[in-house]
N, C-alpha and C positions, 0 to 999 in steps of 0.2 A: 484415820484409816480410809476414810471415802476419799481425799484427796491425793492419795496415790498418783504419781506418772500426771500428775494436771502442773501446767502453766505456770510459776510461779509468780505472777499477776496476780493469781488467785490464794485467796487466804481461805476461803472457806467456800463449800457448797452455795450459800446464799449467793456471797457476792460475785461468783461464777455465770448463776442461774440471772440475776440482775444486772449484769455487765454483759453478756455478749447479746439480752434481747437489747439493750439500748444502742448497743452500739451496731446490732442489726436492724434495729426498725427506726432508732429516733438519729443516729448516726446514717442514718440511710448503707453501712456496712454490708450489703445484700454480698456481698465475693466472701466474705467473710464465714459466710454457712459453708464454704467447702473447707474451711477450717475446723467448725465447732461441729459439724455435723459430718457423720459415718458415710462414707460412699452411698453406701447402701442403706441407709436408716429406713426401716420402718417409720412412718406417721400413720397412726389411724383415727379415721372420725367419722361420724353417723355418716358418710357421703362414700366411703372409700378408704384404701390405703393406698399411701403413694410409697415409693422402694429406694428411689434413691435422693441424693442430695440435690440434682438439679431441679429435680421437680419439685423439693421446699423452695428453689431458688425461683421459681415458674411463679407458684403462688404465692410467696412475700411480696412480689413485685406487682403479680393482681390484684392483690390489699391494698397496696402503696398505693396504687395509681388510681385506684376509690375512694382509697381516707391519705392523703400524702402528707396530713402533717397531724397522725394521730400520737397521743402518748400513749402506751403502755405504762399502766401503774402499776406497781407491786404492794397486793394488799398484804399478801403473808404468801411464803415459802414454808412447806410443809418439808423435812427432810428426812431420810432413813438411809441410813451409813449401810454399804454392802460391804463384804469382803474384798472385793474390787470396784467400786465406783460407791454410785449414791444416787437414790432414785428422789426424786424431788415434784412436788403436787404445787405448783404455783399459780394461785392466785390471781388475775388482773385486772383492773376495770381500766377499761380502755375508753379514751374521749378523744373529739375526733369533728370534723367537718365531713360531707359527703360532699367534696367539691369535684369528684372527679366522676366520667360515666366508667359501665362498668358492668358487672355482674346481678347490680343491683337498679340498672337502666341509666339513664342519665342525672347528669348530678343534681341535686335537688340545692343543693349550699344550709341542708339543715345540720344540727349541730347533734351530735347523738352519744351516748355514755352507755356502757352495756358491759358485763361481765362473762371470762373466761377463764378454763382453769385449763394449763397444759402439764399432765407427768410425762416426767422426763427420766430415761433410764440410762447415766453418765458412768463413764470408763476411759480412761485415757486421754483428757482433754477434751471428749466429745460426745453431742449426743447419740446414743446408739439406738435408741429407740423413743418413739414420742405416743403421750394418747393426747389429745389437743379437742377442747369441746369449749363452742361458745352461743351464746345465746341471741341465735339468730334474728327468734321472733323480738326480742327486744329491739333489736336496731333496725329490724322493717316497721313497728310499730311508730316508733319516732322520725321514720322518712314518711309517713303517711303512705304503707305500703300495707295492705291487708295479709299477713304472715299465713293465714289461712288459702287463700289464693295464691298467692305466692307456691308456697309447698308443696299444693296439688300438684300445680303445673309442673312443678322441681320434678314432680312424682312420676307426671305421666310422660318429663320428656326424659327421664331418664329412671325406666324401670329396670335398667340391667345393675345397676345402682342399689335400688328400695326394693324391688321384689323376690328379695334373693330369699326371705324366708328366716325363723329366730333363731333359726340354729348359727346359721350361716352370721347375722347380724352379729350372736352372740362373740363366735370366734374373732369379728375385727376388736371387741373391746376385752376378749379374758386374756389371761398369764398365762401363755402353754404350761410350764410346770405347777398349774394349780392355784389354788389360796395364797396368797405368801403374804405374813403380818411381819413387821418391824416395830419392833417396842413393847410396849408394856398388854403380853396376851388380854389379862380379866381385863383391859379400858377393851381391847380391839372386839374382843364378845360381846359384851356389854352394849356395844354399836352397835354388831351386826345383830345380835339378838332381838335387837330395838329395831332396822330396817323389819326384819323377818318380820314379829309382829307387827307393823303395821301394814306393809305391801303383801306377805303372805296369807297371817292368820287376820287381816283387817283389823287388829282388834286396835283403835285407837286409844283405847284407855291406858295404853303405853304410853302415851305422852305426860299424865301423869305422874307416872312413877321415875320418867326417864329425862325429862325435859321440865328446864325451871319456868315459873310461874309465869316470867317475863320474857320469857324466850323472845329472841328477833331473829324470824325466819325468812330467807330470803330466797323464792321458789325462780322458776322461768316467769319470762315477762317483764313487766315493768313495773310492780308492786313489792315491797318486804310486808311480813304481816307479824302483829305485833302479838303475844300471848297464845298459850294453848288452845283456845277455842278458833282461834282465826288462823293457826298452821292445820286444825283441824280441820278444817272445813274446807280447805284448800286441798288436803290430801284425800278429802273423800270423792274432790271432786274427779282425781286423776285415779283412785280407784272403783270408783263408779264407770270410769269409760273403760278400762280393762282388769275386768271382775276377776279372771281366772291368773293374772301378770305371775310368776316366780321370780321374786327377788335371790341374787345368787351375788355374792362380793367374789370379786377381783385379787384386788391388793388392800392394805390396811396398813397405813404409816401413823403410827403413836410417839408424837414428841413430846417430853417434858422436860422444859428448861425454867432455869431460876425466874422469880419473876415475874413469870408469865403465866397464860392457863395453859392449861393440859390442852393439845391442839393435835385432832384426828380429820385424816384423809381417807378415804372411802371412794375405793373407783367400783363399779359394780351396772351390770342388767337387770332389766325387768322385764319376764317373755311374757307373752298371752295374743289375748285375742281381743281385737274393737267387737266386743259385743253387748257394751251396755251405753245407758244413755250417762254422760256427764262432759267432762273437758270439751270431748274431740268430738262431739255434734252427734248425730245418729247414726247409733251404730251401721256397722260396714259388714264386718266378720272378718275384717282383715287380718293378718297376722301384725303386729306392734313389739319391736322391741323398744325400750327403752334404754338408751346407754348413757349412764350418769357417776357425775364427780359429787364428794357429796366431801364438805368442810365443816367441821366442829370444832367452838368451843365449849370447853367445859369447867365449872364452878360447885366447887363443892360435889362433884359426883355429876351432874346433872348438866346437859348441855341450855346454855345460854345462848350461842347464838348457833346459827346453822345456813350454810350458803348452798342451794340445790341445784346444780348446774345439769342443764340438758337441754336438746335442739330440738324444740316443737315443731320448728319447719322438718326436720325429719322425722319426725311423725307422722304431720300429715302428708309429707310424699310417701311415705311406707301404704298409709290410709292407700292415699291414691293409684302408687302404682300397683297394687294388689286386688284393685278391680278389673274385670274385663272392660277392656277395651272394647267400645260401641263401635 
């Protein structure tokens, strides 16, 4: 059903979503996004939306010529069959030299590994719509680039950018028509139940009931953390800097195939205010949203691993551009 009106090259969503990133980034294919991508495509990310196709073709080409001989990996393709297309939550960890200058200064020739997840919302051979989020402060941490510094400055040279307020941040990452779950409702509650308690009611003792013993959690940055008490500890530290955050989900894609574990995508915000002391340094009273891709698996009921994708750096330009300027 979701392959409707697509290419047939294409046999299935996956190898859709898998074939034209390679043959646009590792294929160097960059003319090719005026193929797979909508005149008009929305992409949104903590920085902005861009509208049309050339302006993916603008920044692929920005990427390039910073990492020009990076892979895209496909660690998993999350999929949900629409009536006409197929929205898809993929996965990647991308490796890579920093041999070129760039957005990120001049090239350093370090070697750097970092994760991204892009959903993509497909219809007729192309993408119609993107949410694309990657983990900036990871791959300034391994160019020897302080991500905190960085950020600020991200912040304060462009505050028409981060200052725009949660409301406004919220609207670049939700689904105008609301909530919408694909697949099996009780797993997609079940999740979002479990976000709420913990970023809402803080109650961590959800991890517990909701997450197995060995869980391997894999936050922003450059650390996975292994067990309940060390995903614990890690998430108090992100709700200690914004006390008052409301967690709200997006979209909710539940696949289960033979074989494999139960495998849920979770695009979702978290609004508030920098007003406590943890993560993000001393409090500001900034406004903070947080816009996050969030991947589970699941065993027996209980999720086993969990990959937390979100852009620090855009947090702390949020921080920053929402001080008065001296």
């Amino acid at each position: 059903m979701g392959m409707q009106n697509f290419s047939s090259e294409f046999k299935t969503p996956e190898q859709y979503i898998i074939d034209i990133t390679y043959k646009i980034w590792e294929e160097q294919g960059v003319e090719r996004i005026h193929e797979w991508y909508a005149a008009d495509c929305p992409v949104r990310s903590p920085s902005g939306v861009s509208y049309t196709a050339e302006q993916v073709v603008n920044n692929t080409l920005s990427s390039m010529k910073v990492f020009p001989n990076r892979d895209l990996l496909a660690e998993d393709i999350i999929i949900g069959d629409l009536p006409n297309g197929f929205l898809s939550s993929h996965r990647v960890r991308s490796v890579g030299i920093h041999s070129g200058d760039g957005y990120y200064g001049p090239a350093t020739n370090r070697p750097i590994t970092t994760l991204a997840i892009a959903d993509c919302l497909c219809r007729d051979n192309q993408v119609v719509e993107e949410w694309v989020l990657g983990d900036q402060a990871r791959i300034l941490t391994q160019l020897g680039i302080d991500p905190v510094t960085y950020g600020k400055n991200e912040g304060r040279d462009n505050r028409e950018a981060y200052a725009i307020g949660n409301d406004a941040m919220r609207q670049r990452w939700a689904n105008p028509e609301g909530l919408t779950i694909i697949g099996d409702e009780a797993i997609a509650d079940r999740i979002m139940d479990t976000y709420a308690a913990i970023w809402n009611d803080k109650n961590l003792a959800v991890l517990d009931e909701q997450y197995d013993r060995a869980v391997r959690f894999e936050g922003p940055g450059v650390q996975s953390y292994y067990g309940r008490t060390r995903t614990a500890n890690f998430l108090t530290s992100m709700l200690a800097s914004i006390p008052d955050g409301r967690f709200e989900p997006h979209y909710v894609i539940v696949q289960q195939q033979s074989e494999r574990p139960v495998r849920v995508a979770l695009r979702w915000t978290c609004c508030g205010c920098h007003s406590g002391h943890g993560r993000y340094g001393e409090p500001t009273g900034s406004p903070v949203a947080i816009l996050g891709i969030s991947h589970f698996e699941l065993r027996d009921g209980l999720i086993v691993n969990e990959w937390l994708v979100m852009d620090e750096v855009a947090i702390y330009a949020q921080i920053a551009a929402n001080q008065q300027v001296s």
